[in-house]
VOTITOR-197449 format. One line per 2 residues: number of its first residue (from 1); their letters; for each residue x, y, z of C-alpha. Coordinates in steps of 0.25 Angstrom, whole numbers, plus 5000, padded with zeros to 4 digits. Example, Ala and Ser with C-alpha at 12.3 -4.5 7.8 and 13.67 -1.06 7.14 Angstrom:
<pts>
1 = AS = 5049,4982,5031; 5055,4996,5029
</pts>
This chain:
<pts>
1 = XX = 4903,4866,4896; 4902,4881,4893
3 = XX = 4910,4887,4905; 4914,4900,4896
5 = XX = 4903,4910,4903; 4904,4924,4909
7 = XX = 4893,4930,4920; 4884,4940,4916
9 = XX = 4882,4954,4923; 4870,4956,4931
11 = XX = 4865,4966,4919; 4867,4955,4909
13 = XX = 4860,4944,4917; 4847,4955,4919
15 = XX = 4847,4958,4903; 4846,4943,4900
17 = XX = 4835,4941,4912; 4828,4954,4906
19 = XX = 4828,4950,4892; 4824,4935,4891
21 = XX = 4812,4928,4896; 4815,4914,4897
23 = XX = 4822,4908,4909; 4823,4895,4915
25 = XX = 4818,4893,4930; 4825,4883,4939
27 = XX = 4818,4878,4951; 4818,4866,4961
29 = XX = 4809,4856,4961; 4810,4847,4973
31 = XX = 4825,4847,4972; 4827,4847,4957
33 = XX = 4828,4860,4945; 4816,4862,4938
35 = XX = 4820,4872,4927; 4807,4877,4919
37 = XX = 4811,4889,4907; 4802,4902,4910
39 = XX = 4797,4912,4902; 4799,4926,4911
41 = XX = 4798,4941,4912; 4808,4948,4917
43 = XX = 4807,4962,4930; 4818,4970,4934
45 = XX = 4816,4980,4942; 4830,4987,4949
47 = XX = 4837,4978,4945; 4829,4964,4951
49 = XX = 4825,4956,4941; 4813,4946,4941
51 = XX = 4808,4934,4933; 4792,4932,4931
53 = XX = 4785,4921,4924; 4774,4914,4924
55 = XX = 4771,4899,4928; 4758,4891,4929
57 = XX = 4752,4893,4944; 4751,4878,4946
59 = XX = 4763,4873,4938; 4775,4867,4943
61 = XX = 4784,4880,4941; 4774,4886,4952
63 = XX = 4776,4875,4961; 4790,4873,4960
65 = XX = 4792,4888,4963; 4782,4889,4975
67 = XX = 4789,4876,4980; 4802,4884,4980
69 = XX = 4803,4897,4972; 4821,4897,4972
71 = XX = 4824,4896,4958; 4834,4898,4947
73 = XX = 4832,4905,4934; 4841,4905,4920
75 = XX = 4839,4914,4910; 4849,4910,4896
77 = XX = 4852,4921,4886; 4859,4913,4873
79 = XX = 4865,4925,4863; 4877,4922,4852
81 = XX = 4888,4915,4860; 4884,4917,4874
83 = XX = 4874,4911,4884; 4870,4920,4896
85 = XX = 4864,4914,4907; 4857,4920,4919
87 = XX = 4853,4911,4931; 4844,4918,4942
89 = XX = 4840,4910,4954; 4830,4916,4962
91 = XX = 4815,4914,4967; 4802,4914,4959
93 = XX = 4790,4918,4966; 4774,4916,4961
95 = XX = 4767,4928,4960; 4753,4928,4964
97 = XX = 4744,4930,4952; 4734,4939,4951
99 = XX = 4727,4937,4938; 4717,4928,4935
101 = XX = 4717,4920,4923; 4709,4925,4911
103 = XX = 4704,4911,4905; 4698,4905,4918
105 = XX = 4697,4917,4927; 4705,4911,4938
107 = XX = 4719,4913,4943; 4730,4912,4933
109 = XX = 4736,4899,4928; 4751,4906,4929
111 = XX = 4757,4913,4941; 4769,4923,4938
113 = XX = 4782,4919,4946; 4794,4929,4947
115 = XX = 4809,4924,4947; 4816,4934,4956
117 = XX = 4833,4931,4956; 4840,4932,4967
119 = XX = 4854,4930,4960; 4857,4931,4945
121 = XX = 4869,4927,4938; 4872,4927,4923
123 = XX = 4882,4919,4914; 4887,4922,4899
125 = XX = 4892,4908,4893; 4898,4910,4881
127 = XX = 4897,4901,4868; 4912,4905,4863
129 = XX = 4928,4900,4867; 4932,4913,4871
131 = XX = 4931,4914,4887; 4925,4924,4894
133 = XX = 4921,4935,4882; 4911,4931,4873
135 = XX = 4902,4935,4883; 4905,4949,4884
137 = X = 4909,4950,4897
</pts>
């Protein structure tokens, strides 16, 4: 068990969210986790960050998320010797679509939901012996 690890600065937790786009999403499904990866785009403004993605406007994800929207996002950035990972628990919300969808002329088959955290907290484990260091923090 990997138990070498130091926390991340809020700054470095942000980078990491700003400069990937994969996460996995964490929600409850009548009592037990469903975790489903996401392909995401990243909004910051003043500092509040947000999570948007699509998901299919009948699907499960839509469902389990209208069921109850509380839900947990991790975001894992591997580099060399070190594994930084940013956890994010927060709400998703469906955002009405607007658009029509061009091959049918109905409403669109996807809806857009955004991930807003209300608490983000980031860890460094680090692949190396050496305690609290290789990490650069």
């Amino acid at each position: 068990m990997n138990t070498n690890f130091t926390r991340l600065k809020m700054q470095e937790a942000m980078k990491i969210i700003q400069n990937n786009d994969l996460c996995t999403l964490t929600l409850c499904d009548n009592g037990t986790p469903f975790c489903t990866p996401i392909i995401y785009d990243s909004d910051c403004f003043c500092g509040n960050i947000k999570l948007l993605f699509e998901t299919c406007v009948d699907g499960h994800l839509a469902e389990l998320i209208q069921n109850d929207n509380h839900c947990c996002c991790q975001i894992t950035n591997r580099c060399n010797n070190k594994v930084e990972v940013v956890t994010m628990e927060g709400t998703c919300e469906i955002i009405p679509n607007e658009n029509t969808c061009p091959c049918l002329n109905e409403e669109s088959c996807f809806v857009t939901v955004e991930f807003t955290p209300c608490q983000i907290t980031g860890r460094c484990y680090c692949n190396k012996p050496v305690r609290r260091t290789c990490c650069g923090n």
